[in-house]
PDB file of N, CA, C and O in Angstrom:
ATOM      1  N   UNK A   1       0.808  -1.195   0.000  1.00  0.00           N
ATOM      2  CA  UNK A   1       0.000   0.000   0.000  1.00  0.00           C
ATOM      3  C   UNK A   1       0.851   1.258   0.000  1.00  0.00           C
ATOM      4  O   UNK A   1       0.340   2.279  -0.462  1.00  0.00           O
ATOM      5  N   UNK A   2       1.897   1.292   0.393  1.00  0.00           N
ATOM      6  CA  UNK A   2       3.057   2.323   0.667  1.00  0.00           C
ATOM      7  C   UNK A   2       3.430   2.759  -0.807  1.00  0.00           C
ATOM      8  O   UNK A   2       3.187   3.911  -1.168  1.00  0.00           O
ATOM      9  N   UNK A   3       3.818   2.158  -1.368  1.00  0.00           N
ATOM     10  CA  UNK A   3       4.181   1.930  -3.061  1.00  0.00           C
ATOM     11  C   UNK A   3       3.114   2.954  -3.810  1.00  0.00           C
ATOM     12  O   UNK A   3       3.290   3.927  -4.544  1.00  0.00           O
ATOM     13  N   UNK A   4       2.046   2.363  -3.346  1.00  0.00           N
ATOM     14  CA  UNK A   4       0.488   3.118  -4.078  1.00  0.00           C
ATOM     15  C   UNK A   4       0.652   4.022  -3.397  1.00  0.00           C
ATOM     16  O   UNK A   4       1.821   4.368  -3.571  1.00  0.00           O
ATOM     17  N   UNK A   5       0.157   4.690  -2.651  1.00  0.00           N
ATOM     18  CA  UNK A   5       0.340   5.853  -1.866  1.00  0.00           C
ATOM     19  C   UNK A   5       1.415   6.719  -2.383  1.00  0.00           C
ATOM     20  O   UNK A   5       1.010   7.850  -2.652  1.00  0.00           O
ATOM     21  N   UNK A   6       2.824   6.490  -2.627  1.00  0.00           N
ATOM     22  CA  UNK A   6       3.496   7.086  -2.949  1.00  0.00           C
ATOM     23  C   UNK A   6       3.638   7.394  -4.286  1.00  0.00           C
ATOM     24  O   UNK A   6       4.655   7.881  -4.779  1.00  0.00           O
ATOM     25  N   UNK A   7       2.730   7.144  -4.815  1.00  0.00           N
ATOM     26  CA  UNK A   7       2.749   6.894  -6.880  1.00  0.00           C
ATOM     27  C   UNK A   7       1.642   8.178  -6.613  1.00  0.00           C
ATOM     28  O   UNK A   7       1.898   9.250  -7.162  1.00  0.00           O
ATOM     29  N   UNK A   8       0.068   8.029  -5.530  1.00  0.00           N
ATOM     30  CA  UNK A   8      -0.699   8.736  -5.612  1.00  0.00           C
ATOM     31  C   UNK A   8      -0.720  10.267  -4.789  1.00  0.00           C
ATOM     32  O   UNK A   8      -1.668  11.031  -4.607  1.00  0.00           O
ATOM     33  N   UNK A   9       0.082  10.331  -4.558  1.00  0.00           N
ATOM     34  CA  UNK A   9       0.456  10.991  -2.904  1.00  0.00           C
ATOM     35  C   UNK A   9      -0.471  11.164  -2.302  1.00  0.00           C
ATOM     36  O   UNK A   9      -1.358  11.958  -2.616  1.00  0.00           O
ATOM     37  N   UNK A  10      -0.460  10.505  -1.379  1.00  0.00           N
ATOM     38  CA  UNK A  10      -1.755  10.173  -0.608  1.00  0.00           C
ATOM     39  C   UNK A  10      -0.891   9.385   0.865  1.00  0.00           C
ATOM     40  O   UNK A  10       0.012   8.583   0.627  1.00  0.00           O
ATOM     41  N   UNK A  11      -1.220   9.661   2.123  1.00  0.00           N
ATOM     42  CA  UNK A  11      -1.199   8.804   3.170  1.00  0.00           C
ATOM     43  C   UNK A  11      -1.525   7.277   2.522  1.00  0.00           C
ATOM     44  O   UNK A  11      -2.392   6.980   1.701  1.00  0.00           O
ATOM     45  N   UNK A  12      -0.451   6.352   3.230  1.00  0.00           N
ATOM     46  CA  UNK A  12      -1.300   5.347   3.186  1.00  0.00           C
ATOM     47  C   UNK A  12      -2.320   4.972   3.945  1.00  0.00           C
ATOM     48  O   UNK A  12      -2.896   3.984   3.490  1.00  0.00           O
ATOM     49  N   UNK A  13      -2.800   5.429   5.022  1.00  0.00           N
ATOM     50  CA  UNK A  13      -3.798   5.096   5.891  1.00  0.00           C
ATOM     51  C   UNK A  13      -4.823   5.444   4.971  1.00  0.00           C
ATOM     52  O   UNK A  13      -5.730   4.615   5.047  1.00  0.00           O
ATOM     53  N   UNK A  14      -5.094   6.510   3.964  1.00  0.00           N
ATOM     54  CA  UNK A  14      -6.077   6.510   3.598  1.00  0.00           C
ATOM     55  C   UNK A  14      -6.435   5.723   2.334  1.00  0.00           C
ATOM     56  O   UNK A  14      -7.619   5.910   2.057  1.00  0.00           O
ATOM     57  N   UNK A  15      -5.787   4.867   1.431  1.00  0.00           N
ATOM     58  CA  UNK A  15      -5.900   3.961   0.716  1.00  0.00           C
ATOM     59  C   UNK A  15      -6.227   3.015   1.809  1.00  0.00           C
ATOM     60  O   UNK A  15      -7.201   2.361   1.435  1.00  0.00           O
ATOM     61  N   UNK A  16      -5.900   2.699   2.835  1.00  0.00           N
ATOM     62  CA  UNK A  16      -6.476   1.108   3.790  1.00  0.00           C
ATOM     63  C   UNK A  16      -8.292   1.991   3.942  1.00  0.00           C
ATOM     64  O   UNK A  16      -9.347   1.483   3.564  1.00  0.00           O
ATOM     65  N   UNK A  17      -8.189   2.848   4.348  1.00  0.00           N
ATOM     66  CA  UNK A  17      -9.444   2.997   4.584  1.00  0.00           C
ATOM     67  C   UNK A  17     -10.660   3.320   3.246  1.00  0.00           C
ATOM     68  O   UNK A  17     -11.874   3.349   3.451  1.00  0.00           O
ATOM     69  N   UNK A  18     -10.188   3.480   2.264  1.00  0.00           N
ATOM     70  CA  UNK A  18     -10.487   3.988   1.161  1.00  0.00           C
ATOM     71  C   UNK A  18     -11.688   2.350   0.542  1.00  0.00           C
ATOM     72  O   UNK A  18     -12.794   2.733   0.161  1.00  0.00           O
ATOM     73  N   UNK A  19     -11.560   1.411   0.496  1.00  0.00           N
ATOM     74  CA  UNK A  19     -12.638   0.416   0.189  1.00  0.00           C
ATOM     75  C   UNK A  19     -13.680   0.349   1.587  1.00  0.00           C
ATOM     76  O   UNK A  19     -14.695  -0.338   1.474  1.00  0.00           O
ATOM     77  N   UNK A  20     -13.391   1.146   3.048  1.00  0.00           N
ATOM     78  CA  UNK A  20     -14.528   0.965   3.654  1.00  0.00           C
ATOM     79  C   UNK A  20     -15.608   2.307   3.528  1.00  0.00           C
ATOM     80  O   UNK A  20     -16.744   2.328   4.000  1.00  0.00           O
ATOM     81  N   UNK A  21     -15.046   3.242   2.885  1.00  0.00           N
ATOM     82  CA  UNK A  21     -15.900   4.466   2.624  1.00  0.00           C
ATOM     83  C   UNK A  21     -17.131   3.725   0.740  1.00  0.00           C
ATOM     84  O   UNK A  21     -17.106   3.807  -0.488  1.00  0.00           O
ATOM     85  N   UNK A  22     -17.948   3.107   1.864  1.00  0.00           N
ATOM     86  CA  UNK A  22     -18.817   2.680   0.233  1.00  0.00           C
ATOM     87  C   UNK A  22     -19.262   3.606  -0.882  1.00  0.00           C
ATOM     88  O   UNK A  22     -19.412   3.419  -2.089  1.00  0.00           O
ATOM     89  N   UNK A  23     -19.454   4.842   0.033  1.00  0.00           N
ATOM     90  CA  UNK A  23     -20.250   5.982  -1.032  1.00  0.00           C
ATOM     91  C   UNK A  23     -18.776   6.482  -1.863  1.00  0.00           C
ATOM     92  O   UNK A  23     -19.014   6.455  -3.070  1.00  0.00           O
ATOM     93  N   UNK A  24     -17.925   6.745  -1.702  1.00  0.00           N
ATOM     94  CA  UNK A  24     -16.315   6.948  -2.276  1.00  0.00           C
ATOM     95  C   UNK A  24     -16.440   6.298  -3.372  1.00  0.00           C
ATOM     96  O   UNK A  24     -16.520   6.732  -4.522  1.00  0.00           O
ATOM     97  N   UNK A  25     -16.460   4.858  -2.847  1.00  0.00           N
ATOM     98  CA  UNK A  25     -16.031   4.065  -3.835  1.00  0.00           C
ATOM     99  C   UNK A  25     -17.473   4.411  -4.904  1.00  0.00           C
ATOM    100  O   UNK A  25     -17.114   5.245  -5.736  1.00  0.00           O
ATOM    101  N   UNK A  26     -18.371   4.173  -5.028  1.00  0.00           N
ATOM    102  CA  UNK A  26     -19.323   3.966  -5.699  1.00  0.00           C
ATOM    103  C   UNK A  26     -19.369   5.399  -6.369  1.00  0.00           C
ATOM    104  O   UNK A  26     -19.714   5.205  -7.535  1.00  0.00           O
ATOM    105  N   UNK A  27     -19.146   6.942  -6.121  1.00  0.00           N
ATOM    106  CA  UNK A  27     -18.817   8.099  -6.478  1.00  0.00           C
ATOM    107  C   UNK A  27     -17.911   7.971  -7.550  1.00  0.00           C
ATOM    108  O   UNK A  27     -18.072   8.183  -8.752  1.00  0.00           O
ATOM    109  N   UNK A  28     -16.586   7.455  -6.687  1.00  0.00           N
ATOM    110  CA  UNK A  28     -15.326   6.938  -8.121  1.00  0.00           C
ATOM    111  C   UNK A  28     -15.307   5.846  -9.325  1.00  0.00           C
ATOM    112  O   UNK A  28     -14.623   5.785 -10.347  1.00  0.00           O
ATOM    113  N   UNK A  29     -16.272   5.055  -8.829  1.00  0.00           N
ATOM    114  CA  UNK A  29     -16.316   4.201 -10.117  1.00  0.00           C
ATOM    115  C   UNK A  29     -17.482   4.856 -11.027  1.00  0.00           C
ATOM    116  O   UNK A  29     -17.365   4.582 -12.221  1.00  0.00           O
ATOM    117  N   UNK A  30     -18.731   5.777 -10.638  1.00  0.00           N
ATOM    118  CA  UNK A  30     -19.208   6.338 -11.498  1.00  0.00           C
ATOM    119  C   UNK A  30     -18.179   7.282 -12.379  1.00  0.00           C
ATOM    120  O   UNK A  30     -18.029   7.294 -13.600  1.00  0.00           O
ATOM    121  N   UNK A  31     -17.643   7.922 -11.558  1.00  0.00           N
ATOM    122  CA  UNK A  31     -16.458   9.093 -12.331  1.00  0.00           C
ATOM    123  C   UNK A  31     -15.938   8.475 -13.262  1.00  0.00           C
ATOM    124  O   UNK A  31     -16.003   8.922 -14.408  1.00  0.00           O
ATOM    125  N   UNK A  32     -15.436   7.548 -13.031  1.00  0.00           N
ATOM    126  CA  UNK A  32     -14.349   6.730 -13.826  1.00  0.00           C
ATOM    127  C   UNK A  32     -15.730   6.511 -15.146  1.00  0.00           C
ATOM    128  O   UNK A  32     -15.650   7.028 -16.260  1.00  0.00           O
ATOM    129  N   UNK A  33     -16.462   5.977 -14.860  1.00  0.00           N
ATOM    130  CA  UNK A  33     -17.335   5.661 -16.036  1.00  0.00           C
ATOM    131  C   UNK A  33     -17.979   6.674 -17.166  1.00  0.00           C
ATOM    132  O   UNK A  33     -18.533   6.447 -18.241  1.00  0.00           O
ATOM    133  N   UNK A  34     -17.728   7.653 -16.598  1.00  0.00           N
ATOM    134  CA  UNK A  34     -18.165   9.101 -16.988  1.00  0.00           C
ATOM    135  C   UNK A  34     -17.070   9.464 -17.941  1.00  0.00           C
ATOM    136  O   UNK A  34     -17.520   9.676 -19.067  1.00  0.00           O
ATOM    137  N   UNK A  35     -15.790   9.602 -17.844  1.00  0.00           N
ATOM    138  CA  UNK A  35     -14.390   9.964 -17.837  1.00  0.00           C
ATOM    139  C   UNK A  35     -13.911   9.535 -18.899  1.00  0.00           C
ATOM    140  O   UNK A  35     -13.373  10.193 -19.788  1.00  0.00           O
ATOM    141  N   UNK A  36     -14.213   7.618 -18.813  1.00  0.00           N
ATOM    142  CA  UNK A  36     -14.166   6.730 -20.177  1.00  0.00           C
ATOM    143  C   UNK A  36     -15.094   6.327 -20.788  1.00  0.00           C
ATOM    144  O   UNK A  36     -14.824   5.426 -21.582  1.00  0.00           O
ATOM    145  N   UNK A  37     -16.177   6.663 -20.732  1.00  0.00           N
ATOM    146  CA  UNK A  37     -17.477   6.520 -21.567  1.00  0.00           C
ATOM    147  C   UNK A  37     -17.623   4.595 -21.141  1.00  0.00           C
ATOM    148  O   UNK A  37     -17.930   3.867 -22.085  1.00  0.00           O
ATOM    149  N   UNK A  38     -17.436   4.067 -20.025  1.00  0.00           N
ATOM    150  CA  UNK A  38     -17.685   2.828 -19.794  1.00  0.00           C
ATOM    151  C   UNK A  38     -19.543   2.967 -19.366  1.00  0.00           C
ATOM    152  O   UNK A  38     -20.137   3.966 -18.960  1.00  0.00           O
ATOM    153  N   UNK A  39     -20.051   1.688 -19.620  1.00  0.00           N
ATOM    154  CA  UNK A  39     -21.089   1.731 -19.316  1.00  0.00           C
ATOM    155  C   UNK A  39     -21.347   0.252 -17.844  1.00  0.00           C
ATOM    156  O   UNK A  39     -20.914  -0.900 -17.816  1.00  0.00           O
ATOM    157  N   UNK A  40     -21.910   0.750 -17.194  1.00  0.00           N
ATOM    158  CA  UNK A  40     -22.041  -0.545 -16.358  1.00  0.00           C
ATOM    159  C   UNK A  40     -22.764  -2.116 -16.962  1.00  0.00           C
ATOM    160  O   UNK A  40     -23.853  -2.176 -17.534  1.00  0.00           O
ATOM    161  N   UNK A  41     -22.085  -3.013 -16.742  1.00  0.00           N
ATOM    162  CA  UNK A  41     -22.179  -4.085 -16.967  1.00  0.00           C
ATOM    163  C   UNK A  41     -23.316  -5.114 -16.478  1.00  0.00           C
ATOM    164  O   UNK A  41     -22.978  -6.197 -16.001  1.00  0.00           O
ATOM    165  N   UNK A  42     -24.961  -4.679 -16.632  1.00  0.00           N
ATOM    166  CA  UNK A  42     -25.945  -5.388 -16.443  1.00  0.00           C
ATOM    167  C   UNK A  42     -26.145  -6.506 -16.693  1.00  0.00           C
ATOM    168  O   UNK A  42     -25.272  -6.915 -17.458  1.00  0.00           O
ATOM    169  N   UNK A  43     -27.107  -7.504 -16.358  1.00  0.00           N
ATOM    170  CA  UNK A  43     -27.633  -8.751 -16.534  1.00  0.00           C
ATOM    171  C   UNK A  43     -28.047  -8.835 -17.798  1.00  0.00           C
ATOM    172  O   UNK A  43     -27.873  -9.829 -18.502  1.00  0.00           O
ATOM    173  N   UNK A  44     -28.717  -7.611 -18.213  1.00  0.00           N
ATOM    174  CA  UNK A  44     -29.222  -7.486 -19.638  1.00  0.00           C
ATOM    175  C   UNK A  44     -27.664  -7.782 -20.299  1.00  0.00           C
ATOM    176  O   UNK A  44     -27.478  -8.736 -21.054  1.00  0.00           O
ATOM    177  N   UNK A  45     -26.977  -7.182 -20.053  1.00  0.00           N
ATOM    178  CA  UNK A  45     -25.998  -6.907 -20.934  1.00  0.00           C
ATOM    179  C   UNK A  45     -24.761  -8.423 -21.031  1.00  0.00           C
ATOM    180  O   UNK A  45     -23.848  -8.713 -21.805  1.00  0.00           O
ATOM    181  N   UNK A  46     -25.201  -8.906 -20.130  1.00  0.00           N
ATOM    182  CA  UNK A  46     -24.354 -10.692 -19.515  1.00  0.00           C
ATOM    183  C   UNK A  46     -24.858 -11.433 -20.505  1.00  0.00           C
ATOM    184  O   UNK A  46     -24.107 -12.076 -21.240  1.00  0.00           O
ATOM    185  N   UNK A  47     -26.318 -11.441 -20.667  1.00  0.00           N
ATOM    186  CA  UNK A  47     -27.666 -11.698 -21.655  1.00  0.00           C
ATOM    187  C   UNK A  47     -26.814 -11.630 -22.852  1.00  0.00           C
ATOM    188  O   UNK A  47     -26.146 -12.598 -23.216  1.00  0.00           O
ATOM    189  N   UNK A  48     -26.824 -10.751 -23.334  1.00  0.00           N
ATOM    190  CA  UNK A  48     -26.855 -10.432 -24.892  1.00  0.00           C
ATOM    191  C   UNK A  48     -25.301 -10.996 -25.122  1.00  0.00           C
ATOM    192  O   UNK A  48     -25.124 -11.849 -25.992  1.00  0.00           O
ATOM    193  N   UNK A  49     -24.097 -10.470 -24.272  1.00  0.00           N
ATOM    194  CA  UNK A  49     -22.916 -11.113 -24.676  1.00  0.00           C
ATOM    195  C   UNK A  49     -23.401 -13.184 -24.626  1.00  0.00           C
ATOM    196  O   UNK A  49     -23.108 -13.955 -25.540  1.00  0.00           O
ATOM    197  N   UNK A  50     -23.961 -13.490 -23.659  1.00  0.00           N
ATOM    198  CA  UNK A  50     -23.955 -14.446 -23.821  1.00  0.00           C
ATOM    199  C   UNK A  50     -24.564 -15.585 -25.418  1.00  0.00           C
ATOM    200  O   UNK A  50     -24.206 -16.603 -26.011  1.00  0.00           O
ATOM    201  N   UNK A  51     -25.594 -14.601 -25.475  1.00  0.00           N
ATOM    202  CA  UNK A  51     -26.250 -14.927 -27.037  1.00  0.00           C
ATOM    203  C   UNK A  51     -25.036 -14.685 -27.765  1.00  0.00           C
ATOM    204  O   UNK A  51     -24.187 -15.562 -27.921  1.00  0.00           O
ATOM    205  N   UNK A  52     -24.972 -13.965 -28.042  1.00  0.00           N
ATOM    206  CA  UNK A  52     -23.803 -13.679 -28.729  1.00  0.00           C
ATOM    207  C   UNK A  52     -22.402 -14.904 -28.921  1.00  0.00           C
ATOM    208  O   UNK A  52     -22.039 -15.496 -29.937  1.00  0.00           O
ATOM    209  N   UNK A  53     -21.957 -14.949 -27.775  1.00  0.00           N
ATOM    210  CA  UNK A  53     -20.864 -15.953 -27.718  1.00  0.00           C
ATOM    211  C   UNK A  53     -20.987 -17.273 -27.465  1.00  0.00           C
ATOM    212  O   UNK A  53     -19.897 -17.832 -27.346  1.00  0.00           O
ATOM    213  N   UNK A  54     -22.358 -18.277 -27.284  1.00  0.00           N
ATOM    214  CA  UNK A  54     -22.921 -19.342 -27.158  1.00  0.00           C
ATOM    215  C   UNK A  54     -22.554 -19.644 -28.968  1.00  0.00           C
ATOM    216  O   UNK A  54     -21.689 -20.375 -29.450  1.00  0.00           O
ATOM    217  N   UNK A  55     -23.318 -18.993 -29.487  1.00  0.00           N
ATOM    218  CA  UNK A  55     -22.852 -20.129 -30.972  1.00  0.00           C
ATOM    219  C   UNK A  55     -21.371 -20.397 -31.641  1.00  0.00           C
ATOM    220  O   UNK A  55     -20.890 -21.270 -32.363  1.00  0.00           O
ATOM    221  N   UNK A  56     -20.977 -19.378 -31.120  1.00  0.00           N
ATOM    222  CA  UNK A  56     -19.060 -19.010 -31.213  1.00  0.00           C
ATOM    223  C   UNK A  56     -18.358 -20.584 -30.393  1.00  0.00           C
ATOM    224  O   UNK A  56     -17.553 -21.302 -30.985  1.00  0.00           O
ATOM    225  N   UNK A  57     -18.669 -20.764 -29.520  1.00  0.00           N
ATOM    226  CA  UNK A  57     -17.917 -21.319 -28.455  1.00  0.00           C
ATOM    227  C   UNK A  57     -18.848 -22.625 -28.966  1.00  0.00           C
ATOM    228  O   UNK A  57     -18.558 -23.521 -28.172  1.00  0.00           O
ATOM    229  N   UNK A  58     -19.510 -22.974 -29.610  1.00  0.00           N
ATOM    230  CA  UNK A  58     -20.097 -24.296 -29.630  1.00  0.00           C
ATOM    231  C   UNK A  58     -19.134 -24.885 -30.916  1.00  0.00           C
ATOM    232  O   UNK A  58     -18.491 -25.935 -30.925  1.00  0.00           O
ATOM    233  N   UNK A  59     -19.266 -23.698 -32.167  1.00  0.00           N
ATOM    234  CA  UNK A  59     -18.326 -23.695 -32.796  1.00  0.00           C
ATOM    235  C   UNK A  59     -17.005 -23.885 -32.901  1.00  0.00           C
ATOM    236  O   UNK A  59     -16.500 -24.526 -33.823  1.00  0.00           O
ATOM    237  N   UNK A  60     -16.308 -23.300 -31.894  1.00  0.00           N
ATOM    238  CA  UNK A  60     -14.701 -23.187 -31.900  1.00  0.00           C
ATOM    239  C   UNK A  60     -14.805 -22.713 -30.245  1.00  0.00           C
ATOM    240  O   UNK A  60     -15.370 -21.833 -29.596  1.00  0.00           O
ATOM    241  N   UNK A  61     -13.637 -24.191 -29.924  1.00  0.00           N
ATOM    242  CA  UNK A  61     -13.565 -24.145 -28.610  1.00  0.00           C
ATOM    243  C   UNK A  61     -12.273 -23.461 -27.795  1.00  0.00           C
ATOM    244  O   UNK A  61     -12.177 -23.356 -26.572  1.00  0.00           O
ATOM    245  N   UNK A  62     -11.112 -22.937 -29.002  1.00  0.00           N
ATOM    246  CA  UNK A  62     -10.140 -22.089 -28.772  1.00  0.00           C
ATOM    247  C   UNK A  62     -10.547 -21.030 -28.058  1.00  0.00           C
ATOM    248  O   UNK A  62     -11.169 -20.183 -28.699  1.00  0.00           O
ATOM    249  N   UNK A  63     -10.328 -20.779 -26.596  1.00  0.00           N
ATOM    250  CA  UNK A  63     -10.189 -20.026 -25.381  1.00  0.00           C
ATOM    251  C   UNK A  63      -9.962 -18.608 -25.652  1.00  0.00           C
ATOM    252  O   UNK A  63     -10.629 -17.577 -25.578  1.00  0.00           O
ATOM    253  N   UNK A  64      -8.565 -18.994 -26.052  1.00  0.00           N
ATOM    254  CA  UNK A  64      -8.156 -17.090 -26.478  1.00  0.00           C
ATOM    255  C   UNK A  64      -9.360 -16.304 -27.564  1.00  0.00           C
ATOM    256  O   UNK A  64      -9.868 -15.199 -27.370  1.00  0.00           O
ATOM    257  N   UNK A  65      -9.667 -17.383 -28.917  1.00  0.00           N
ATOM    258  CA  UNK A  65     -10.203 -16.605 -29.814  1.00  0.00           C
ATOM    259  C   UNK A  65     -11.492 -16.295 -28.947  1.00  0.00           C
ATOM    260  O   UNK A  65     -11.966 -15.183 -29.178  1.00  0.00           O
ATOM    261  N   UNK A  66     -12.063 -16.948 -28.129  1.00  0.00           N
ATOM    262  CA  UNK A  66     -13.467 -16.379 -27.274  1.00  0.00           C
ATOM    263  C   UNK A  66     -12.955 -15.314 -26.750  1.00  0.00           C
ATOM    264  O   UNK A  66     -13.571 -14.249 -26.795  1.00  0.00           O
ATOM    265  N   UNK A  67     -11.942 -15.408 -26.263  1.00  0.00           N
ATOM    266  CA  UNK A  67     -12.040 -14.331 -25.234  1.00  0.00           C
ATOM    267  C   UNK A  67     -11.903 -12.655 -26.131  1.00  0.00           C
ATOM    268  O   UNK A  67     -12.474 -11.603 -25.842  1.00  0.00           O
ATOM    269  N   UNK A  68     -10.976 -12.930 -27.212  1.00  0.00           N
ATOM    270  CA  UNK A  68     -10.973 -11.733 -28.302  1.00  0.00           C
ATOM    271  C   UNK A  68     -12.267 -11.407 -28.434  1.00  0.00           C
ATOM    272  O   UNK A  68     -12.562 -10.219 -28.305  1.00  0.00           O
ATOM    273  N   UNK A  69     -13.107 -12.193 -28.663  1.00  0.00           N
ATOM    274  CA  UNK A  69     -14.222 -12.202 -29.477  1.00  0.00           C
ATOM    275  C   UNK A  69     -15.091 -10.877 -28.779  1.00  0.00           C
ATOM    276  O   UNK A  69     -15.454  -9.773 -29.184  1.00  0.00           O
ATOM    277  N   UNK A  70     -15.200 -11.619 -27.548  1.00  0.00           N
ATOM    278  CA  UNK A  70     -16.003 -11.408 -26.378  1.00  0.00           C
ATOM    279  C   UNK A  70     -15.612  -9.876 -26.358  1.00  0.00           C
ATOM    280  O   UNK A  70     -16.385  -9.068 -26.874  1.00  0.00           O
ATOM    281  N   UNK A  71     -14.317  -9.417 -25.718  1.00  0.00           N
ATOM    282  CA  UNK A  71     -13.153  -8.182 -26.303  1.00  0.00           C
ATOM    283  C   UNK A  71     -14.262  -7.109 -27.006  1.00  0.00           C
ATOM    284  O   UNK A  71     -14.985  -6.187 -26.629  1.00  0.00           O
ATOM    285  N   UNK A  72     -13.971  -7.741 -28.137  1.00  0.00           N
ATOM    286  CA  UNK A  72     -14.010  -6.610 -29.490  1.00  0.00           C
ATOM    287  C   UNK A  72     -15.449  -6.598 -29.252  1.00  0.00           C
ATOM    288  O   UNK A  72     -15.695  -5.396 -29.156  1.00  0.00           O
ATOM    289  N   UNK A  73     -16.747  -7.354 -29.073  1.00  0.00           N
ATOM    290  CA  UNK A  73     -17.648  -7.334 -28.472  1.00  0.00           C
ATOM    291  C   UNK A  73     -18.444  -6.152 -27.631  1.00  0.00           C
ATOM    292  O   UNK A  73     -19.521  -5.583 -27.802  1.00  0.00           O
ATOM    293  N   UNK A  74     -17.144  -6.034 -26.402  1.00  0.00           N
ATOM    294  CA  UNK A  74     -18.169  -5.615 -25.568  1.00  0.00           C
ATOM    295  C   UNK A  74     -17.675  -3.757 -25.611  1.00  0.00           C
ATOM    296  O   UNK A  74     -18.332  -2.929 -24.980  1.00  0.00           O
TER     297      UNK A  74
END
């Protein structure tokens, strides 16, 4: 944690405490989503990749190419 802290300048006490502040965290991962145009990752959305990559993977059972797939996908 010292390492991180010192990359962020920040105490480290407050990175240890930093995953028990829930509203923080949940504030910063919206930001972050905002920032990079990420969208949160719903059930709907588990759904549709899964349609999606069910006939792929029945097809061709090569790991990596799923996982590209999946990738460029989402």
């Amino acid at each position: 944690m010292q390492y991180i802290a010192q990359q962020i300048h920040v105490p480290a006490a407050a990175i240890h405490s930093y995953g028990q502040k829930e509203n923080t965290l949940w504030d910063h991962l919206k930001e972050i989503r905002k920032v990079y145009s990420y969208q949160e990752f719903t059930s709907k959305g588990y759904l549709q990749l899964l349609k999606y990559l069910l006939p792929l993977a029945l097809e061709n059972g090569d790991l990596l190419y799923l996982l590209n797939t999946c990738f460029e996908y989402l």
